[in-house]
C-alpha positions in Angstrom: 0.0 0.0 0.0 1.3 3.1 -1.4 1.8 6.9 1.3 -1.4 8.1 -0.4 -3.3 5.1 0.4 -2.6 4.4 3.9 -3.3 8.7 4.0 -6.8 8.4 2.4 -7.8 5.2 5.3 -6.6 7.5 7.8 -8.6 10.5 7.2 -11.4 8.0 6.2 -11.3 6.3 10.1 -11.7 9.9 11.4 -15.2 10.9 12.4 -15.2 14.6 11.1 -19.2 14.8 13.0 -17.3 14.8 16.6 -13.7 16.6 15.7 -13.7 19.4 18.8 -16.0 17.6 20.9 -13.1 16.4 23.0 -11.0 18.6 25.1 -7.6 16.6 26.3 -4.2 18.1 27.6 -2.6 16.2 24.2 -4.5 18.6 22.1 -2.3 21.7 23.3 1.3 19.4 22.6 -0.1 18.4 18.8 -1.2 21.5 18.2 2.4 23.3 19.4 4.2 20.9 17.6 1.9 21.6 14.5 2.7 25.1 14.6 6.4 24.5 15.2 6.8 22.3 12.5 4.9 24.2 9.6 6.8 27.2 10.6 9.8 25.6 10.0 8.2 24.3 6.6 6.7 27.6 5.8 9.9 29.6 6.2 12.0 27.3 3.8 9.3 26.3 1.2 6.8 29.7 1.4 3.9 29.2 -0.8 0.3 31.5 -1.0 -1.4 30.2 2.2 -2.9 31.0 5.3 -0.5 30.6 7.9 -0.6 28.0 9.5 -2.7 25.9 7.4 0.3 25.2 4.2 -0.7 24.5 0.9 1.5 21.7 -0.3 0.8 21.9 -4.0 1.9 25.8 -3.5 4.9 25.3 -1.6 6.3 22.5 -3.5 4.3 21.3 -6.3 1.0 20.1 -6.8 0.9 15.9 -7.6 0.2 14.0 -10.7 -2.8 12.8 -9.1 -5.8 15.0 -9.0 -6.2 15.5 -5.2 -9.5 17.4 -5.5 -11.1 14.4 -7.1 -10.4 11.8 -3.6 -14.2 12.3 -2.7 -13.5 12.3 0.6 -12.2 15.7 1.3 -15.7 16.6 0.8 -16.3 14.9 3.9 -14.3 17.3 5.8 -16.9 20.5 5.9 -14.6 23.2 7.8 -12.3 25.1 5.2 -9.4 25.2 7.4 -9.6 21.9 7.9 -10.2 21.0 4.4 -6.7 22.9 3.6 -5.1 20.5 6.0 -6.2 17.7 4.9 -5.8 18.4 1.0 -2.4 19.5 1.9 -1.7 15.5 3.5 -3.3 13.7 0.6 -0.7 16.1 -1.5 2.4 15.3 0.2 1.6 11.8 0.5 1.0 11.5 -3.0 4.4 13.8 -4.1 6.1 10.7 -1.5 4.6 8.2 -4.0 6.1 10.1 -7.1 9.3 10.2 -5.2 9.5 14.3 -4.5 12.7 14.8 -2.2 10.9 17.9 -0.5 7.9 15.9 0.3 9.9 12.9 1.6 12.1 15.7 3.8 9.0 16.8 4.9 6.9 13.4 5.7 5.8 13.8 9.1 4.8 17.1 8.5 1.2 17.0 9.4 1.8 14.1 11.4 0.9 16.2 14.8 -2.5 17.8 13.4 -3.3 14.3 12.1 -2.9 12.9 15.6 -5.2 15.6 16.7 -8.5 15.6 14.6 -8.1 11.5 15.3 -8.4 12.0 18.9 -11.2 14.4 18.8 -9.4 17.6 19.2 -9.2 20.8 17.2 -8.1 24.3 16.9 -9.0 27.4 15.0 -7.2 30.5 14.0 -8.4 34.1 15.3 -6.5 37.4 14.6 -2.6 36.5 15.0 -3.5 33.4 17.6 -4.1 29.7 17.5 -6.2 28.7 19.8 -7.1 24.9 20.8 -9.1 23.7 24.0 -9.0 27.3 25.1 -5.4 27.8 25.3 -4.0 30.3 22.6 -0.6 30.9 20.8 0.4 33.6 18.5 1.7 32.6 15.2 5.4 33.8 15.6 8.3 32.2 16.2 7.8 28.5 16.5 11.0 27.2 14.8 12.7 28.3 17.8 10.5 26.2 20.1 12.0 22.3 21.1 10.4 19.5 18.9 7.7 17.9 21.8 7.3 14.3 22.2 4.0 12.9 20.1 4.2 9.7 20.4 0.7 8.3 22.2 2.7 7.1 24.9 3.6 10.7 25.9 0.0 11.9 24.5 -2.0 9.1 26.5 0.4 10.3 29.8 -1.1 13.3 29.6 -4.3 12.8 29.5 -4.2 10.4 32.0 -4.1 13.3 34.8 -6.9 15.7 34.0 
């Protein structure tokens, strides 16, 4: 099974109905590390986006496979979300096609993908992220420590609300 395929079953297994339903400690960590890692992304490969939410197929290069056709992204009814999600299928598919960028880059999304399958979510609102009410502003985040996202760590935390 191909990056793009084992992408589309894991968007498919999420239930898009309940995403923000579920407030957890973890949500706060994927979402830092999120934001960390796309500014990182952002700052070496800029594309037209809306910070924090990176176009792939701007940045790098859109796929030979028509992304907007996987009828699942119109499962996903939030925009911002939508973005995300395209951007996934994209990188997953420029893996597949053997882009060195998108390779580089595979665990990009791998935080926020974590968090809409646990439940959580976060929105954007003037110059702050904000996710189970916590908020950041969108500025420096390379300079912040890579956090630990493995569900060990992400079940830990939880485990003492």
């Amino acid at each position: 099974m191909g990056n793009l395929s084992r992408a589309i079953k894991r968007i498919s297994a999420i239930d898009w109905s309940r995403i923000g339903e579920i407030e957890r400690k973890s949500n706060v960590q994927l979402c830092k590390e999120y934001l960390r890692r796309t500014a990182i992304f952002f700052r070496t490969y800029p594309g037209k986006c809306v910070y924090p939410f990176i176009s792939i197929s701007n940045s790098i290069t859109s796929p030979q496979v028509n992304i907007e056709g996987i009828e699942l992204i119109n499962e996903v009814k939030n925009s911002y979300q939508k973005a995300i999600v395209t951007s996934f299928l994209e990188l997953n598919a420029l893996i597949d096609e053997g882009n060195q960028i998108a390779i580089e880059n595979k665990d990009l999304f791998e935080p926020v993908i974590k968090l809409y399958e646990r439940g959580g979510y976060f929105y954007k609102r003037s110059g702050f992220v904000i996710v189970d009410g916590v908020s950041f502003q969108l500025n420096n985040w390379e300079e912040f420590k890579p956090s630990d996202i493995s569900d060990e760590t992400l079940n830990s935390l939880d485990e003492f609300e």
